[in-house]
Every structure is written in structure tokens, then in C-alpha cells.
Jmol script that loads the backbone (N, CA, C; Angstrom):
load data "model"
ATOM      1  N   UNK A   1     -14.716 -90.408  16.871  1.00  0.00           N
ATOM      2  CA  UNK A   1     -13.605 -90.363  15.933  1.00  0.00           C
ATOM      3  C   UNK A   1     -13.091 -88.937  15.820  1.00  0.00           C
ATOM      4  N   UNK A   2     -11.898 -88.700  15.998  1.00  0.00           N
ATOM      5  CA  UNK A   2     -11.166 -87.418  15.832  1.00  0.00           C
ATOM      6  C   UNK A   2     -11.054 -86.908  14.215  1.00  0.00           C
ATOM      7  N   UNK A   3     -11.178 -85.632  14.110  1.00  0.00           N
ATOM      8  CA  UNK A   3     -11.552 -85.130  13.210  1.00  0.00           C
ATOM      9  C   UNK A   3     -10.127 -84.699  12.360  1.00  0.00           C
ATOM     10  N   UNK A   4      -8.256 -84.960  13.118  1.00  0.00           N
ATOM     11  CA  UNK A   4      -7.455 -84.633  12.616  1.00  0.00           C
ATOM     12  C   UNK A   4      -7.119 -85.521  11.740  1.00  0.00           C
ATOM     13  N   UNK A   5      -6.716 -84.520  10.299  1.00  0.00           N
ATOM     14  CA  UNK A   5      -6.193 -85.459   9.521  1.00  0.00           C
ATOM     15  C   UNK A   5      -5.010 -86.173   9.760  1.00  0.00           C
ATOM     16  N   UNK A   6      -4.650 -87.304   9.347  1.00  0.00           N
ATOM     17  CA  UNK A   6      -3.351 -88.276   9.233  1.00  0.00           C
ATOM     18  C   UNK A   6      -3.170 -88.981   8.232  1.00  0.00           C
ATOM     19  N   UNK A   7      -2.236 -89.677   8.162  1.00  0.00           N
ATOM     20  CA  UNK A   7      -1.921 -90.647   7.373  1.00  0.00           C
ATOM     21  C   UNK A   7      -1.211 -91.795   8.208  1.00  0.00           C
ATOM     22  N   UNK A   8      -1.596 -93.336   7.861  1.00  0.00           N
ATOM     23  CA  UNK A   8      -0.725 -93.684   8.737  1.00  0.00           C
ATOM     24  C   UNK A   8       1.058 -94.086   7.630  1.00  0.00           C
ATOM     25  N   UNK A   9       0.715 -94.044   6.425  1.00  0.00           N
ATOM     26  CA  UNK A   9       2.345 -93.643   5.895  1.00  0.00           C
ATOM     27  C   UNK A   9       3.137 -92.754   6.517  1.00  0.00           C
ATOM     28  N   UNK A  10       2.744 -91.715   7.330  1.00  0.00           N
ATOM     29  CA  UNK A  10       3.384 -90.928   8.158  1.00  0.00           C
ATOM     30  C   UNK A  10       3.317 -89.534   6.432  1.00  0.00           C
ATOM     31  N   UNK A  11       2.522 -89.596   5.610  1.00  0.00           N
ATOM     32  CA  UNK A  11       3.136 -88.727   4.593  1.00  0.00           C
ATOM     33  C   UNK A  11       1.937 -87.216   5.100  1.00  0.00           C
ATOM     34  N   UNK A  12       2.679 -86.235   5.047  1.00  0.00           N
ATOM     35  CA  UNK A  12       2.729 -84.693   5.702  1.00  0.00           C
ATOM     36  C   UNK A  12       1.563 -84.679   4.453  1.00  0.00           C
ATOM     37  N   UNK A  13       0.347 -84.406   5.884  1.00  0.00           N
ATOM     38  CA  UNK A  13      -0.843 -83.324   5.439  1.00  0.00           C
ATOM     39  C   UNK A  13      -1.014 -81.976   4.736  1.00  0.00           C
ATOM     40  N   UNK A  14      -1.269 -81.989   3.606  1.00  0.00           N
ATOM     41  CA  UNK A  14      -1.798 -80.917   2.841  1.00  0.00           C
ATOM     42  C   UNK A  14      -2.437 -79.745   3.575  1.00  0.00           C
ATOM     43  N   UNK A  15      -1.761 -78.336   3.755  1.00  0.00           N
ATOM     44  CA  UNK A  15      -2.600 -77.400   3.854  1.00  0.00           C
ATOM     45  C   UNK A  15      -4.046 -77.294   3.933  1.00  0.00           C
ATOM     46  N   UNK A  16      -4.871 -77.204   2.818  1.00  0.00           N
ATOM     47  CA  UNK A  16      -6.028 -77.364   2.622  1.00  0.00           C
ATOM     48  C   UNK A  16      -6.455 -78.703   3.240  1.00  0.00           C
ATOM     49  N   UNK A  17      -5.954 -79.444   3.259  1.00  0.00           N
ATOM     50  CA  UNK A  17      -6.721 -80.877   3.800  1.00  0.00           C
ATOM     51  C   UNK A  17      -6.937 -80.523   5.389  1.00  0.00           C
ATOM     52  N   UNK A  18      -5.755 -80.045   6.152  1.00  0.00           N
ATOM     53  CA  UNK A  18      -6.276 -79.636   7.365  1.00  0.00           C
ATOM     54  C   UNK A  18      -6.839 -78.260   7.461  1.00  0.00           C
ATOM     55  N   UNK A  19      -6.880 -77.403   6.776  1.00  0.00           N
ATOM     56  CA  UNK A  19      -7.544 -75.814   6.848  1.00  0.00           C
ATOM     57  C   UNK A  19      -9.389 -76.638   7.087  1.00  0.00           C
ATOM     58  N   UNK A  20      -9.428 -77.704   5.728  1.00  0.00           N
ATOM     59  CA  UNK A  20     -10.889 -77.955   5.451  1.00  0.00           C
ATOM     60  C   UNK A  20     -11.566 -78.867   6.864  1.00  0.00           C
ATOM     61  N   UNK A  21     -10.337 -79.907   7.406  1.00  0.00           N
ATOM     62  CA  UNK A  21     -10.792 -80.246   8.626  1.00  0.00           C
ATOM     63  C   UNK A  21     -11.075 -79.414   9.763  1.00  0.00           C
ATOM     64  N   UNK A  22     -10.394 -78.377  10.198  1.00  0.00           N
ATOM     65  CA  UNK A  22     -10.654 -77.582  11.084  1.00  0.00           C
ATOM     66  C   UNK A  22     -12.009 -76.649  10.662  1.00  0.00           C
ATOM     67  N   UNK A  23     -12.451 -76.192   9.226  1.00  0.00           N
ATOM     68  CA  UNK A  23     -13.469 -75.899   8.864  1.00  0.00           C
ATOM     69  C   UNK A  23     -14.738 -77.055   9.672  1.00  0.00           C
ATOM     70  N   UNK A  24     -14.426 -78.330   9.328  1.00  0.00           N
ATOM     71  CA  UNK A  24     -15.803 -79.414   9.527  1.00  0.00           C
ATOM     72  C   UNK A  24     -15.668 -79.310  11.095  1.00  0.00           C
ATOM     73  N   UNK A  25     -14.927 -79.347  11.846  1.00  0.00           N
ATOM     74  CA  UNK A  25     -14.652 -79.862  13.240  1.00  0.00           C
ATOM     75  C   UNK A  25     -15.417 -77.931  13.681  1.00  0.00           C
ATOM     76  N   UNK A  26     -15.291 -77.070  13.068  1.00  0.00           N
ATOM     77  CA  UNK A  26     -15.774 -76.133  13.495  1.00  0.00           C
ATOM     78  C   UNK A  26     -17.227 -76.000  13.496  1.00  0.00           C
ATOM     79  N   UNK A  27     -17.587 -75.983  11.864  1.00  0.00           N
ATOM     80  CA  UNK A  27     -19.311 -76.264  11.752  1.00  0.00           C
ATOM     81  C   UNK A  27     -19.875 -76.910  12.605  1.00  0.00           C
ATOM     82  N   UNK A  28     -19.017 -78.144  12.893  1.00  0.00           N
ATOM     83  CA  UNK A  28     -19.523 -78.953  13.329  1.00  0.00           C
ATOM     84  C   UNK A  28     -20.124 -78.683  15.024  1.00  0.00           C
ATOM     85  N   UNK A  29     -19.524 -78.000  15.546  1.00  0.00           N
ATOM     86  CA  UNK A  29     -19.604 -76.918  16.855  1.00  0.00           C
ATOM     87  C   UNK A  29     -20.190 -75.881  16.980  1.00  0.00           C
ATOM     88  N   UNK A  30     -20.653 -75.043  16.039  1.00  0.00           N
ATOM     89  CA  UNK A  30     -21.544 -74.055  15.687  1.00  0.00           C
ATOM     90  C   UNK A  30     -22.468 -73.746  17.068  1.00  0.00           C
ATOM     91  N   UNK A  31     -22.677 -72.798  17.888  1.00  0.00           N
ATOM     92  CA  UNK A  31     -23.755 -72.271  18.801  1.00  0.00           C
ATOM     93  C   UNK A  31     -23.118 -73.077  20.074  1.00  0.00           C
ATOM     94  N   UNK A  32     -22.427 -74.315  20.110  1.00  0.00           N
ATOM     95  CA  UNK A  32     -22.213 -74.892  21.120  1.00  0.00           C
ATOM     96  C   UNK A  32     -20.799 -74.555  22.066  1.00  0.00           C
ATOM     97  N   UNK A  33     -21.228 -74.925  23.399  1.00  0.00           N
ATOM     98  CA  UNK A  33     -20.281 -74.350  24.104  1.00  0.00           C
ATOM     99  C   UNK A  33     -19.163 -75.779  23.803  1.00  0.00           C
ATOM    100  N   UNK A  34     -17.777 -75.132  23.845  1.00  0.00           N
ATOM    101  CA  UNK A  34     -16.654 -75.877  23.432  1.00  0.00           C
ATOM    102  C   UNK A  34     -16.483 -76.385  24.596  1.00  0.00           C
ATOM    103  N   UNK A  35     -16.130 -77.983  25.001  1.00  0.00           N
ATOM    104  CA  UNK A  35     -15.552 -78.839  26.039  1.00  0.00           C
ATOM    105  C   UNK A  35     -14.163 -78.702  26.362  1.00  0.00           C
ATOM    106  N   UNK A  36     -13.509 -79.175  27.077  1.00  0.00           N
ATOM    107  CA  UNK A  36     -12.236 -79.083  27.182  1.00  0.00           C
ATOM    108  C   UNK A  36     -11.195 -79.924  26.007  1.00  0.00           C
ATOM    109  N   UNK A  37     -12.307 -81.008  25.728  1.00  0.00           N
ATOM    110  CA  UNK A  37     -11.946 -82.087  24.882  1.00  0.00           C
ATOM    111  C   UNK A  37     -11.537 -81.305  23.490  1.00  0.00           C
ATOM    112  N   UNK A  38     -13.237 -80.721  23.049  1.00  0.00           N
ATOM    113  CA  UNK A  38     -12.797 -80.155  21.945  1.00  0.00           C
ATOM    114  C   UNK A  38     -11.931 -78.540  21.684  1.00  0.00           C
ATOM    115  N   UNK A  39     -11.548 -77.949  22.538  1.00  0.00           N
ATOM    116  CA  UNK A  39     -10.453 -77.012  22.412  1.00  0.00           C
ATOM    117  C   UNK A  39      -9.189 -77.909  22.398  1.00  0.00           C
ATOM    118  N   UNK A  40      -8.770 -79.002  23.364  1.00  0.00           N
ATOM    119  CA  UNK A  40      -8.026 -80.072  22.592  1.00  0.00           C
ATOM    120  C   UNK A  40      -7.335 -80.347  21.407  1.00  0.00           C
ATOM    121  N   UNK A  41      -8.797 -81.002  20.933  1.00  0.00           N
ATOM    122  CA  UNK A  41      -8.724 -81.220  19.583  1.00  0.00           C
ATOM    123  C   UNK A  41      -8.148 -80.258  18.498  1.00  0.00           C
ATOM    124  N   UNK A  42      -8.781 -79.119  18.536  1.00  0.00           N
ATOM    125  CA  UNK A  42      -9.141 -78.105  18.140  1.00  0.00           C
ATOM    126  C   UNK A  42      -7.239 -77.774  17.776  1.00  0.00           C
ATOM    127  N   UNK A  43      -6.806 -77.324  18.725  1.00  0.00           N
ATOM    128  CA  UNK A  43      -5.236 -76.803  19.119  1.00  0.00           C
ATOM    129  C   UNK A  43      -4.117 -78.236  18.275  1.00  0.00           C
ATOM    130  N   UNK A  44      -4.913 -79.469  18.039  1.00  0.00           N
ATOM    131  CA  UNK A  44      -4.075 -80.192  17.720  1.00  0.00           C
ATOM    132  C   UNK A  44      -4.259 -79.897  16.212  1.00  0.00           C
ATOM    133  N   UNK A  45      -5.617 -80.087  15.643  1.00  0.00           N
ATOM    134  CA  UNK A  45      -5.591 -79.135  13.809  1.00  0.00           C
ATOM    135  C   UNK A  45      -5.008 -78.319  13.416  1.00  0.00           C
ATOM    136  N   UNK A  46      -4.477 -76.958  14.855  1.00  0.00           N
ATOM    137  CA  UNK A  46      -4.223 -76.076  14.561  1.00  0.00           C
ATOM    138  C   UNK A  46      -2.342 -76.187  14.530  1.00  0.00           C
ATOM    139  N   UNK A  47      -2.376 -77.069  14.937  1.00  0.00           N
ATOM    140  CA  UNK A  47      -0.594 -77.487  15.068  1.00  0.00           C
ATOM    141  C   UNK A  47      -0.617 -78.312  13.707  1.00  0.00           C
ATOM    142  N   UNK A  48      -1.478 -79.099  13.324  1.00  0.00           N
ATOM    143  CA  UNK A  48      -0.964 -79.722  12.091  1.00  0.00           C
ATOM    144  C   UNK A  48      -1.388 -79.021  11.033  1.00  0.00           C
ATOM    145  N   UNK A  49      -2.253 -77.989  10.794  1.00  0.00           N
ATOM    146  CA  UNK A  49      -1.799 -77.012   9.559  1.00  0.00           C
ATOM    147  C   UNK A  49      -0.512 -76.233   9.550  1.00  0.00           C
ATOM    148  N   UNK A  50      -0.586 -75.268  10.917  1.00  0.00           N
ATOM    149  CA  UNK A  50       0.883 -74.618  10.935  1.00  0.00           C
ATOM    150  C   UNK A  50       1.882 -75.483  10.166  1.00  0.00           C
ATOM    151  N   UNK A  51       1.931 -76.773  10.817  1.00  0.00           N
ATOM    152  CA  UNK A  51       2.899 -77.572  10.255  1.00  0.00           C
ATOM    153  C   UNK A  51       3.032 -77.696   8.597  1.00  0.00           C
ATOM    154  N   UNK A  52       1.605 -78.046   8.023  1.00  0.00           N
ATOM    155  CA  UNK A  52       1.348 -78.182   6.732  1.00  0.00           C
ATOM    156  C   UNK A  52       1.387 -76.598   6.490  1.00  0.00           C
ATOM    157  N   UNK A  53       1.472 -75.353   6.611  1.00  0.00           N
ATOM    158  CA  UNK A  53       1.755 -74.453   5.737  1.00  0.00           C
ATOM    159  C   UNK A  53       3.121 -74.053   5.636  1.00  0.00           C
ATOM    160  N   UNK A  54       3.856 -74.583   6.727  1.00  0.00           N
ATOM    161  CA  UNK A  54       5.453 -74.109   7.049  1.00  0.00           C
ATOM    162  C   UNK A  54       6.144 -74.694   5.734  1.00  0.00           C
ATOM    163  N   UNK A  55       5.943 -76.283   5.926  1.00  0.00           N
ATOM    164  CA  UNK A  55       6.268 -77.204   5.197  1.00  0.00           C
ATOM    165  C   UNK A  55       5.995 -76.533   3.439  1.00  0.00           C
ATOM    166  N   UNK A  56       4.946 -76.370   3.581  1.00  0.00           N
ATOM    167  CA  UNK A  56       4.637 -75.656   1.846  1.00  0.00           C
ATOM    168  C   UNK A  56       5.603 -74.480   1.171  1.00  0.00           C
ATOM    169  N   UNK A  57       5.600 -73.639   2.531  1.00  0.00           N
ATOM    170  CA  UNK A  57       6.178 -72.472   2.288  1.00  0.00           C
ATOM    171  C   UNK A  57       7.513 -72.912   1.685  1.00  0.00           C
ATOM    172  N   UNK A  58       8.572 -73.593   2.831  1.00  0.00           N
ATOM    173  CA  UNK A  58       9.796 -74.323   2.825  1.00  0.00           C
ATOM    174  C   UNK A  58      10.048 -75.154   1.040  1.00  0.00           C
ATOM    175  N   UNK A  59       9.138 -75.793   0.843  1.00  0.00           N
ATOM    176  CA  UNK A  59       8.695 -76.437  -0.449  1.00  0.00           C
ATOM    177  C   UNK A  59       9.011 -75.602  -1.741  1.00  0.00           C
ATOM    178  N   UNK A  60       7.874 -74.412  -1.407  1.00  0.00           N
ATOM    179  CA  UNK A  60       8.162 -73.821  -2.584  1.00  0.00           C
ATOM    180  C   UNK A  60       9.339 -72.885  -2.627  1.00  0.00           C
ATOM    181  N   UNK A  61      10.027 -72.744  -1.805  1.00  0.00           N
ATOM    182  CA  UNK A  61      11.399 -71.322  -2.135  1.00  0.00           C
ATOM    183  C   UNK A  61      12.349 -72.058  -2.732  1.00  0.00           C
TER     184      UNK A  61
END
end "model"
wireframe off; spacefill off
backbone 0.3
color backbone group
């Protein structure tokens, strides 16, 4: 099971909700060498926070 958050309402992930997933998906890797799979993964959390902090930023001005 993939560790990115979603919704299937399609409703835009919270900052913190993906900061904290990429936290677990990291621990979770700790000492181990990263697969191709999980740098993957990894790059896709990291596209859906960007997304969720842009969105926040945009939000609050």
C-alpha cells in the first residue's frame, strides 16, 4: 500500500497531512538502501505537499 495521501473526493491534501506522510514513508526507510520504487514514491509525496503548501500559501493572501 502506498504511503501518499489522497482522497478519493478529489479534496486537496493538507500540508501537514502530507509533510507527516513523507515523515512515516521516511522512518519507515531508516538505514535502508532506497529502491527505485521507493525514490518513486518518495518524489510523488514530494509533489503533493509542494502542491499542498502552494495551495495554502495562495489561500491565505
Amino acid at each position: 500500500m502506498s504511503p501518499t495521501p489522497s482522497d478519493p473526493s478529489g479534496v486537496p491534501v493538507r500540508a501537514s497531512e502530507a509533510n507527516e506522510s513523507i515523515r512515516r514513508f521516511v522512518r519507515t526507510r531508516h538505514g535502508l538502501a532506497w529502491t527505485a520504487q521507493d525514490m518513486a514514491e518518495y518524489a510523488v509525496l514530494l509533489e503533493i505537499w509542494t502542491t499542498a503548501v502552494r495551495a495554502e500559501v495562495v489561500e491565505a493572501a
